[in-house]
Structures are given as C-alpha cells and as structure tokens.
C-alpha positions as CSV (number, residue, x, y, z in Angstrom):
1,X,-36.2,-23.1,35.9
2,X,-34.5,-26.3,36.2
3,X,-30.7,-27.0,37.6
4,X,-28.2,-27.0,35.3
5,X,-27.4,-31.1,34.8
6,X,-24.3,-32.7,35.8
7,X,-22.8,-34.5,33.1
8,X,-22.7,-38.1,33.8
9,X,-20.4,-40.4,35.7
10,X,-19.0,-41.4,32.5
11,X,-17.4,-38.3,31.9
12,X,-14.2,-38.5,32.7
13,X,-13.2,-35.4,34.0
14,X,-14.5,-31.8,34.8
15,X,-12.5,-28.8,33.2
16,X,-10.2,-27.3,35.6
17,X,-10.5,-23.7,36.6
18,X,-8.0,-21.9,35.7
19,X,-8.6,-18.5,34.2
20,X,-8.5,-15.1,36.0
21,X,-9.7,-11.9,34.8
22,X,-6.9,-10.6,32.6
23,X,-7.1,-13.8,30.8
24,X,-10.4,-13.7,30.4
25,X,-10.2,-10.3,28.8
26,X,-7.4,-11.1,27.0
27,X,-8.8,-14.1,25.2
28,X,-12.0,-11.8,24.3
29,X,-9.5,-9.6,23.2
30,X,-8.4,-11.7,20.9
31,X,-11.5,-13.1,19.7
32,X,-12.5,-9.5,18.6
33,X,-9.4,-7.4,17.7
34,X,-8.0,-8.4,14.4
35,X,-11.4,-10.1,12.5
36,X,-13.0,-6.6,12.0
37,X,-10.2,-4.6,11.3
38,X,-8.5,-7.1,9.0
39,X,-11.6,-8.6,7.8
40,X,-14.5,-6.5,7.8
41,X,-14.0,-2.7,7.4
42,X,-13.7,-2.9,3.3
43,X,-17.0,-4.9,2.9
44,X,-18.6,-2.7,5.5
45,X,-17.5,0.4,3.4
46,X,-18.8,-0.9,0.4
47,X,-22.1,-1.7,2.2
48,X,-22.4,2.0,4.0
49,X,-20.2,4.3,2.0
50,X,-19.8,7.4,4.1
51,X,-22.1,5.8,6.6
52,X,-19.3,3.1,8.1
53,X,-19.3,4.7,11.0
54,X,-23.4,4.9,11.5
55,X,-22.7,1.5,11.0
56,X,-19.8,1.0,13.3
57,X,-21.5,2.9,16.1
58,X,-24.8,0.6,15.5
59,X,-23.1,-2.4,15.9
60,X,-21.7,-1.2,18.9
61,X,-24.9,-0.3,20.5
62,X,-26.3,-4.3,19.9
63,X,-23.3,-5.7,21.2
64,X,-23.6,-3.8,24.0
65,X,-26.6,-4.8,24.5
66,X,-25.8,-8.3,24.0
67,X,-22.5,-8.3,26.0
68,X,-24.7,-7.1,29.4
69,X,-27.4,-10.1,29.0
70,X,-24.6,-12.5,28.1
71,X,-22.6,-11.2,31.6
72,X,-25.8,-11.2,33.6
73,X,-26.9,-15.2,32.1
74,X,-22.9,-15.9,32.6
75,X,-22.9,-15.1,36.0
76,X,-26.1,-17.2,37.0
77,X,-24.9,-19.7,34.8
78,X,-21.2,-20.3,35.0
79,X,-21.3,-23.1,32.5
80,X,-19.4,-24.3,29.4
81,X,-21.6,-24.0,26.3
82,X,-22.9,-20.2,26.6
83,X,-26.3,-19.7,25.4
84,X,-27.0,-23.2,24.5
85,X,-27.0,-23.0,28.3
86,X,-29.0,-19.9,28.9
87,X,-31.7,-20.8,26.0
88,X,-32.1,-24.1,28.1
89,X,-32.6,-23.1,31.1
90,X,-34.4,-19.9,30.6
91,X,-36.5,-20.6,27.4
92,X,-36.7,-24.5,26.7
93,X,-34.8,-27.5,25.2
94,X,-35.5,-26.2,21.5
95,X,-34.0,-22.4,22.1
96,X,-31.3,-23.9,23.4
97,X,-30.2,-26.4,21.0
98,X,-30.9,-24.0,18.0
99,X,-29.0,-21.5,19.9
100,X,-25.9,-23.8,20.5
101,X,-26.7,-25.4,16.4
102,X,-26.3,-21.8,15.2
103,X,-23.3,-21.0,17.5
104,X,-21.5,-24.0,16.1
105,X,-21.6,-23.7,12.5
106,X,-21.6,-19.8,12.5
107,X,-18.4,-20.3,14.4
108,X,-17.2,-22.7,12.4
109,X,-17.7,-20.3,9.5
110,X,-16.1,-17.4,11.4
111,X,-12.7,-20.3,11.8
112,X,-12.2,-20.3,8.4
113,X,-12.4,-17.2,7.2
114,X,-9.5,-16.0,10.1
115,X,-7.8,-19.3,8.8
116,X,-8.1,-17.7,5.0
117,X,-7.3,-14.6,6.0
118,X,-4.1,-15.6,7.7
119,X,-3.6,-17.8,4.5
120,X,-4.2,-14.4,2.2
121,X,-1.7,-12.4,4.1
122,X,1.4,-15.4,4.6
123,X,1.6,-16.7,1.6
124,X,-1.4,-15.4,-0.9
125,X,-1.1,-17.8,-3.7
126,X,-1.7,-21.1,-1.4
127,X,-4.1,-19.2,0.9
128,X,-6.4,-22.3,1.7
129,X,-3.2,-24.9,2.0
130,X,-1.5,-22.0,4.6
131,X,-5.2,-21.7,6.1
132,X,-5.3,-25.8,6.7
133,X,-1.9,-25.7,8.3
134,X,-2.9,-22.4,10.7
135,X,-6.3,-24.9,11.9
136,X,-4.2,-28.0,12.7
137,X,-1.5,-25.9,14.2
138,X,-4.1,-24.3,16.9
139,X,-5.7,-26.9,17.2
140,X,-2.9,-28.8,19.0
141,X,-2.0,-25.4,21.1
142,X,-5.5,-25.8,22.5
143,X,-5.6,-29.8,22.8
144,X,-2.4,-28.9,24.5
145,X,-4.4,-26.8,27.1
146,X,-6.8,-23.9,28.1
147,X,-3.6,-22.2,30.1
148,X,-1.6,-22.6,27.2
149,X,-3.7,-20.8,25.1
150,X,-4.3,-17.8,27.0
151,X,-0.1,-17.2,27.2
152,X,-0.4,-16.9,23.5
153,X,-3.3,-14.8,23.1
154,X,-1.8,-12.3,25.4
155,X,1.2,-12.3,23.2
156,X,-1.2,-12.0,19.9
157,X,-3.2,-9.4,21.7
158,X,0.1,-7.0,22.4
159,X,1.5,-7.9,18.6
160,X,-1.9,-6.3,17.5
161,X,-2.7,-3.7,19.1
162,X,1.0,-2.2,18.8
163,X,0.6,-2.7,14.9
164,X,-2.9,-0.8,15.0
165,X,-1.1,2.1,17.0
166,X,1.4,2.3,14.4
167,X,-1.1,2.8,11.4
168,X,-3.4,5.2,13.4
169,X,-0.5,7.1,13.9
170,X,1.2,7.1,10.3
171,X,-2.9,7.7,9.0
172,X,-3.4,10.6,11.4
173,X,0.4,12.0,10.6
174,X,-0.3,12.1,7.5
175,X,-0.6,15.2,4.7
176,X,-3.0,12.8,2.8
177,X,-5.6,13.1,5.5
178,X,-9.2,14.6,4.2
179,X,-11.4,15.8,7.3
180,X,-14.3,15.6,4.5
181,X,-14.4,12.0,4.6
182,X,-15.8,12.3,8.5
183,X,-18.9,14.3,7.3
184,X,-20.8,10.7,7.2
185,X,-24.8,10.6,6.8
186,X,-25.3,12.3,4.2
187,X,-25.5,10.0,1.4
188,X,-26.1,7.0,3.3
189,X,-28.6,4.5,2.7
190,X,-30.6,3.2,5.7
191,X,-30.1,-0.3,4.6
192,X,-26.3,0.0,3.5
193,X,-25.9,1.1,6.7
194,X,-27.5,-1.8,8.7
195,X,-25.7,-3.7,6.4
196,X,-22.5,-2.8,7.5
197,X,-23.4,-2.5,11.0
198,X,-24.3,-6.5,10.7
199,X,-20.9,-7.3,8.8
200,X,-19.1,-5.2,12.0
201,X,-20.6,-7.4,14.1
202,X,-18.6,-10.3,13.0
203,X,-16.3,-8.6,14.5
204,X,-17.7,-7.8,18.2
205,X,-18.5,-11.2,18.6
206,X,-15.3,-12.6,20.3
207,X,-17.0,-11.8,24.3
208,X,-19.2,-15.3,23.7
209,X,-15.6,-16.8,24.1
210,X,-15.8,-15.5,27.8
211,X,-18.8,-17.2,28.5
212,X,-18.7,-20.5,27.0
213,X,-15.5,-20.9,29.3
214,X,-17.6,-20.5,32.2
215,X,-16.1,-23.9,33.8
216,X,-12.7,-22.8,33.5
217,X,-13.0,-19.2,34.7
218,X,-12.0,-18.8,38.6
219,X,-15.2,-17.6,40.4
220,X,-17.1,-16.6,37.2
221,X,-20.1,-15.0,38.8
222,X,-17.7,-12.3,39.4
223,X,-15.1,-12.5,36.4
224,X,-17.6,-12.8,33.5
225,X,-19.9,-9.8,34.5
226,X,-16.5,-7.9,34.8
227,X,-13.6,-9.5,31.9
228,X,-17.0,-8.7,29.2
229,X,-17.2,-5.0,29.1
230,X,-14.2,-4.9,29.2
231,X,-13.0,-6.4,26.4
232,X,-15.8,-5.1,24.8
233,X,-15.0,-1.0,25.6
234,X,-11.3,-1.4,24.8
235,X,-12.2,-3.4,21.8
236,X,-14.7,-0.5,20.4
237,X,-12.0,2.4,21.2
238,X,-9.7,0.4,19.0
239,X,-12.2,0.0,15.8
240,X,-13.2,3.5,16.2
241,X,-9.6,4.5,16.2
242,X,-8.8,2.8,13.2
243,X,-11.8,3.1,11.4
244,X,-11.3,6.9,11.9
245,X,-7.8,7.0,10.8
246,X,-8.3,4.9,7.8
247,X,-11.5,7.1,6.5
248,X,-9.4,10.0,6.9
249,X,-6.9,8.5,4.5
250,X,-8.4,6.0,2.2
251,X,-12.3,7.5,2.1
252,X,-15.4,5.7,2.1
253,X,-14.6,4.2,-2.1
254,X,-11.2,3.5,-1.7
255,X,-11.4,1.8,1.6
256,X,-14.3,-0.2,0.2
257,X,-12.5,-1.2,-3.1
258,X,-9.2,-2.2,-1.1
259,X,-8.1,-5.9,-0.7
260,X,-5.8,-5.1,2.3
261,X,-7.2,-1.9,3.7
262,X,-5.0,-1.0,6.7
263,X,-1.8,-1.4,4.2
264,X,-3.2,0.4,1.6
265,X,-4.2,2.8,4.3
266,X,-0.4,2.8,5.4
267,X,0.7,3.3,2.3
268,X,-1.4,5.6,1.1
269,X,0.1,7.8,4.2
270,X,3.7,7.6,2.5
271,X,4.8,5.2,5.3
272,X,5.8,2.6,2.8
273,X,8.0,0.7,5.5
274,X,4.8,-0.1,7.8
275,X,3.3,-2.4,5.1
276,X,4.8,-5.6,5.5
277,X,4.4,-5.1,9.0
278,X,0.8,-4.8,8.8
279,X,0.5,-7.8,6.8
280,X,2.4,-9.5,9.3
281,X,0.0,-8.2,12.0
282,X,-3.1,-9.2,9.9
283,X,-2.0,-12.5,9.9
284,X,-0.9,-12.6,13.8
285,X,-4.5,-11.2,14.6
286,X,-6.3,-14.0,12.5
287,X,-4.5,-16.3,14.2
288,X,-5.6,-14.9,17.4
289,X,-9.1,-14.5,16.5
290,X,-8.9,-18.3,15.1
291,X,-7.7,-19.4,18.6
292,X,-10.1,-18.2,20.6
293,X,-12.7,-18.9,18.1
294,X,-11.9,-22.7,18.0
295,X,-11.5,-22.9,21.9
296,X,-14.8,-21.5,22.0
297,X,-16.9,-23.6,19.2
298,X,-15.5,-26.5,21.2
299,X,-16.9,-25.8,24.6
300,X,-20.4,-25.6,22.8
301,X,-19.8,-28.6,21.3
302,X,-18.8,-30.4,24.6
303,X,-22.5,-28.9,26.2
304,X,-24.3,-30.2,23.9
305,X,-22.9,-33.4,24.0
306,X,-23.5,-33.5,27.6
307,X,-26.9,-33.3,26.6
308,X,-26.7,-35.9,23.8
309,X,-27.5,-33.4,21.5
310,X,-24.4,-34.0,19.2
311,X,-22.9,-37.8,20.0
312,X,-22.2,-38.4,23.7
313,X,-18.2,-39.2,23.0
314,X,-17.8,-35.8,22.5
315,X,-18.5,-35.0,25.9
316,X,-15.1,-36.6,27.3
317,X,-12.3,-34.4,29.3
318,X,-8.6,-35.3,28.9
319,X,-7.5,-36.9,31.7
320,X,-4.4,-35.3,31.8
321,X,-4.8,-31.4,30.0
322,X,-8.2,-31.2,31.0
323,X,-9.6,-30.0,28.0
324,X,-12.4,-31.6,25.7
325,X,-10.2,-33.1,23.6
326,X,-12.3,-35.3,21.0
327,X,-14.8,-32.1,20.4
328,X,-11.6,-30.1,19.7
329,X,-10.0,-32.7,17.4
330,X,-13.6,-32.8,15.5
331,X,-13.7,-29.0,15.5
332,X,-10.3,-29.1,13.7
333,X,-11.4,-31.1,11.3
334,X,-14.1,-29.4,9.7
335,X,-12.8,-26.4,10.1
336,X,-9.8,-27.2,8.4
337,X,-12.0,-29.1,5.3
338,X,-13.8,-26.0,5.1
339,X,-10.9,-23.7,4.7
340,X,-10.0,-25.7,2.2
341,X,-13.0,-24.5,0.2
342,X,-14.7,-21.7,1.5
343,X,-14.6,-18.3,0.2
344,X,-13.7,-15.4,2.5
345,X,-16.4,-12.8,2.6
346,X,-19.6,-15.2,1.8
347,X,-18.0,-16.8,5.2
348,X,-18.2,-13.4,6.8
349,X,-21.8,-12.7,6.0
350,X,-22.9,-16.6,6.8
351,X,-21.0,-16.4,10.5
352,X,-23.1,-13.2,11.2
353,X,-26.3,-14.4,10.7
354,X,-25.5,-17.4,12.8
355,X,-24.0,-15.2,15.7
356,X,-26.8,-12.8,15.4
357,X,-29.7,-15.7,15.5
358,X,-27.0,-16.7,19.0
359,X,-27.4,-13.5,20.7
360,X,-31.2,-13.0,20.0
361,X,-31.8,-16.2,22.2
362,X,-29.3,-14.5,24.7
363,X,-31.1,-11.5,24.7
364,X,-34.7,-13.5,25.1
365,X,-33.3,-14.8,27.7
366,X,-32.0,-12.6,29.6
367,X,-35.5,-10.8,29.5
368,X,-36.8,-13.5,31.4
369,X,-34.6,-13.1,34.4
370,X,-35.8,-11.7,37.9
371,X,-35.0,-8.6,39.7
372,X,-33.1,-11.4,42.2
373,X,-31.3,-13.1,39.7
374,X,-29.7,-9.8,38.2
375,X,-32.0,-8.9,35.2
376,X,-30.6,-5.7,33.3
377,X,-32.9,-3.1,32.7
378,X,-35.5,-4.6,30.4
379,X,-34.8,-2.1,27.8
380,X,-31.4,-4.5,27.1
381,X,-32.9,-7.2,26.3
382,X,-35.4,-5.8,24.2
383,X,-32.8,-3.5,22.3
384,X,-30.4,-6.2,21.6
385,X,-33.4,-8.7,20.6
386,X,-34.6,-6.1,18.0
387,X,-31.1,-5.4,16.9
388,X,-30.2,-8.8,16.3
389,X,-33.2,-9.8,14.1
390,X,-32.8,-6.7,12.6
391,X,-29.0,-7.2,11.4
392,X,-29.4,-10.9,10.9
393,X,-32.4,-9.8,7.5
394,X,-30.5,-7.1,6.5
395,X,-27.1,-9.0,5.4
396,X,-26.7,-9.9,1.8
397,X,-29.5,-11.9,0.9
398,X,-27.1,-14.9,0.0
399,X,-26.0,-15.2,3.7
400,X,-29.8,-14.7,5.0
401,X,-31.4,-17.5,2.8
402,X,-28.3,-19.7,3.6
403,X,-28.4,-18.9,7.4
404,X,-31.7,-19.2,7.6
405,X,-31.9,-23.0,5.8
406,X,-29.0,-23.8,8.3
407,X,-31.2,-23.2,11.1
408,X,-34.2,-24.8,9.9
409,X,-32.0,-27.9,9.1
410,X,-31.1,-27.7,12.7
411,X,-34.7,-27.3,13.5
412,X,-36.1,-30.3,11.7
413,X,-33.2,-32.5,13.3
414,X,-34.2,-31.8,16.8
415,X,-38.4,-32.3,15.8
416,X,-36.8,-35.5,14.4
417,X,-34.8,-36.9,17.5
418,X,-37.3,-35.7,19.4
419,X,-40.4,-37.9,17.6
420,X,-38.1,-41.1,17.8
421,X,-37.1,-40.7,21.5
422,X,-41.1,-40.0,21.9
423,X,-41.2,-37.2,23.4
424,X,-43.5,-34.0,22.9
C-alpha cells in the first residue's frame, strides 16, 4: 500500500504532539459519556421496549469490534483524519473519501444535536439560540488549542460521571424499583431491537476522536491501541449502569415516553433534590460530547484537504496554537447554522447512519491487514462489517433514505472531480 503523503510545503505547520494517554482517554470519554445517556436511551426504549438492553449489549459487541480495527489501523497509521486515512491506504482513494464525506457530515449532525441538547436542558424555550452560543463558544476553546481542550474535558468527564453515580444510586435506593422490568426478551421485536442497538451507537462513537488525533497523540502506535478500550470498557460499564438503574425505575414505556429520562428517573425515586442537578449534568455532558465531537470533525476535515478533497486552505496549521484553525472556524459555522434548525432526534438517527457507513470502511480495512502489520483476528473485522451494515438499514427509514442520498451525493462529487482532473 502506498506511504501516507506529506502535506505540502505550503502548509504551514505540522500539529504538535501533545497528548498522553489519560488524555487521550479522557477526550473519548467525553465523546461518549453524556450523548447516549442524555440523548439516546428514551428513543432506544421506544424502539426495543423491554429489549433496551439486547439492544445496549448489541451495540456494544460492534463497537467492540470497531474500536479493535480502529486501534490496530491507528497504530499503523498514526495520522489526523481516521478512516479517511485507513480507507485510503488500505482500500483506495474512493473508500476513503466516502469514509471521511460520511464522517464529516454525520459528525456534523452528531454537533448539533449535543448543541440542542445543551440548548433543551439550559434554557428550553430558546434551545437553538443557547445551542448557537454553546458551538461558537467551543469553538474558540479548541481554536484556542488541542491542550486546552483536553483540561476541560477532564473536568466535563469528572462533572459527569459524579452526576451518573448519584442517579444510579438514588434509582437503585429506591422503594420504586421493579426487578420485573429486567426480564427483557420476551416481548421484543428483532427489529425494535436492532433499532435501538443502532440509535445506542450514537452513543459509542466518541473512540474515532482518539484516532483522528493521531498527529497530536505522543507515540500513538502505543497510545491509541491502549487510550481505545479503554475508554470504550469504562464507557459501557457506565451505560449498563445507568441503563439498569433507570429500567428498574422508570420501565421500558415510561423511559421511552420521557423527555428528560435520567430526571424523571430521579424523580421518580423520590429524590426530588437530584433533578436540577441532572439537568445541569445533561447539559455539562453535551457540552463535552460537542467538544470532542468538533475537535474531531475538524481533523477529518484538515486530511482531506491535505488531499484536495475539500478546498486546499483548509489544510493550514496555526502558526502559533498549532491547531487547523480555518477547518475549525468552518466547522463552527455549519454546525452552528444547523443548530439553528435541526431537530434533535431525526439528527440522532441521521449521525448514525453516517458513523456506521465510517466504521464499515474501518472494519474493511482492517480485514486487509497482515499478520505483520497487526491484523485482529479476522472474525473482527468481519463482525463489525456485518454489524455496521446491519444497524445502518435498520434505523428509521427517514434517517436511512437520507443517509443513504448523503453518501451518494458524496459519491457522484468524487466520480465528478475525478472525470475533470481526467483521471480513471
């Protein structure tokens, strides 16, 4: 396979390394912890009834899958721009560009609904002007610097996770607590359930933010394989812990049915005093989750402009914060206009079809490495393939037939560049 391509002398700068492993972890952390819980559980439920947690543990089994051929390509392939990268190299020019197209604008999808959801929990009757403000704010912490933004994630991360203690705790406490709800299966429709399981992915999708900061993570070829499990395993311990406590309390109709579902959870278990604080940790961990997720739809950005596949300016480095500043600035901007717009959970299903079409190239790819190069065991790849392709179809079918146009608008613009460049 060929080299990976320097970018050009006009570049002005490469990104500085500066991310060790806790960071690394931390702003996968952040990436994940917060959009599912806050975001995802309720339309899940209504999906899967009393199969949530089939669905839970399904998703956890393809992003497993996905997480060890994304570590594996990371490592070979310490590079910004994730499986844009990977599809290059391993699969061709096309695989890659409609890897990085579907990263991009799934991504961009995923930034405003964690701007809308910060926007429904602050201040809910100006939810898309508090959802602007949130984009433009994070966008200057990360123009500001990659260092910068890992400082605050670690502080989002802690916020989180102590607010997630507290209502697993109050939930499992509780006299309202109904064992019955855990007898799941029973009346659970295969497709509800795969359903769900794709919606919970949206949520387990935060570890491509490790790799597409592959040129600013100190020696990657051992941080990546390491900072992605990881995040991943304490990540699934904490959804299974609050998807657990919140069944208990809520069940399967009520958690499906409930706008805010870990405060109605917390107040359902009598501890009235917990629900503002919830609130006020749903709207930390979207702002986490929208951190991370802009940092990360930017480095894409700046590969494929490398390549010339989005407009060469893009490609430039800050002189002084080291940080692709112009991607990031245009990465604010339409994320910001489309949180101005967009609607909350028709962005959910839309980012997961985009992130799921991401990972099947990441999973094709990694089925092409060698024994030498650190292939998993084939059965990865092939799992995680089938999975993806398999939860991208069985979304609602709004988010599949818009997905699915998406990429073949991306598709038609690379045949066309392509045909007037006159190449093959």
């Amino acid at each position: 396979m060929s080299s990976i391509p320097s970018p050009a002398p006009d570049v002005p700068d490469e990104l500085r390394l500066r991310l060790g492993l806790s960071d690394a972890v931390l702003i996968g952390l952040g990436s994940m912890i917060g959009a599912g819980v806050f975001a995802a559980l309720a339309p899940a439920a209504d999906a899967a009834g009393s199969g949530l947690l089939l669905g839970l543990a399904l998703a956890a089994v393809v992003a497993y899958c996905n997480a060890t051929s994304s570590a594996r390509l990371a490592a070979l392939y310490p590079a910004s721009g994730g499986t844009y990268v990977y599809g290059r190299e391993r699969l061709g020019a096309f695989w890659g560009y409609l890897a990085g197209w579907a990263f991009v604008v799934g991504k961009t999808a995923s930034c405003a609904a964690m701007a809308l959801t910060v926007g429904s929990y602050v201040w809910p009757g100006q939810a898309h002007a508090v959802a602007v403000a949130a984009v433009v704010a994070l966008t200057a912490v990360n123009y500001a610097g990659v260092q910068k933004s890992a400082l605050l994630t670690r502080i989002i991360v802690a916020v989180v996770l102590a607010v997630l203690a507290a209502v697993v705790v109050a939930s499992l406490t509780s006299e309202a607590v109904n064992v019955a709800w855990l007898e799941i299966g029973s009346d659970a429709a295969i497709g509800g359930v795969l359903q769900a399981a794709g919606l919970l992915f949206f949520a387990f999708a935060g570890y491509a933010r490790i790799a597409t900061l592959g040129e600013e993570v100190r020696d990657p070829a051992r941080t990546i394989p390491r900072a992605i499990p990881i995040a991943l395993g304490i990540t699934l311990v904490v959804y299974a812990a609050v998807a657990v406590s919140v069944l208990l309390v809520l069940g399967p109709d009520a958690l499906a049915a409930a706008g805010a579902p870990l405060a109605e959870a917390a107040r359902q278990a009598g501890a009235e005093w917990l629900v503002p604080v919830v609130r006020a940790g749903a709207a930390v961990a979207a702002l986490g989750s929208l951190l991370a997720l802009i940092l990360g739809v930017s480095r894409t950005t700046l590969a494929m402009a490398r390549d010339r596949h989005l407009p060469y300016a893009l490609a430039a480095v800050h002189p002084r914060f080291k940080v692709p500043h112009r991607a990031e600035l245009l990465v604010g901007m339409v994320v910001a206009t489309v949180a101005a717009t967009a609607d909350l959970r028709g962005a959910i299903g839309f980012s997961s079809f985009g992130v799921l079409a991401y990972y099947a190239v990441a999973n094709a790819s990694a089925f092409t490495l060698s024994p030498a190069e650190g292939r998993p065991a084939r059965i990865v790849p092939v799992v995680g393939l089938a999975g993806c392709l398999v939860l991208a179809f069985a979304l609602p079918s709004a988010s599949v037939i818009t997905g699915a146009a998406v990429l073949a608008v991306g598709a038609v613009v690379f045949g066309l560049r392509r045909a007037l460049a006159g190449r093959p």
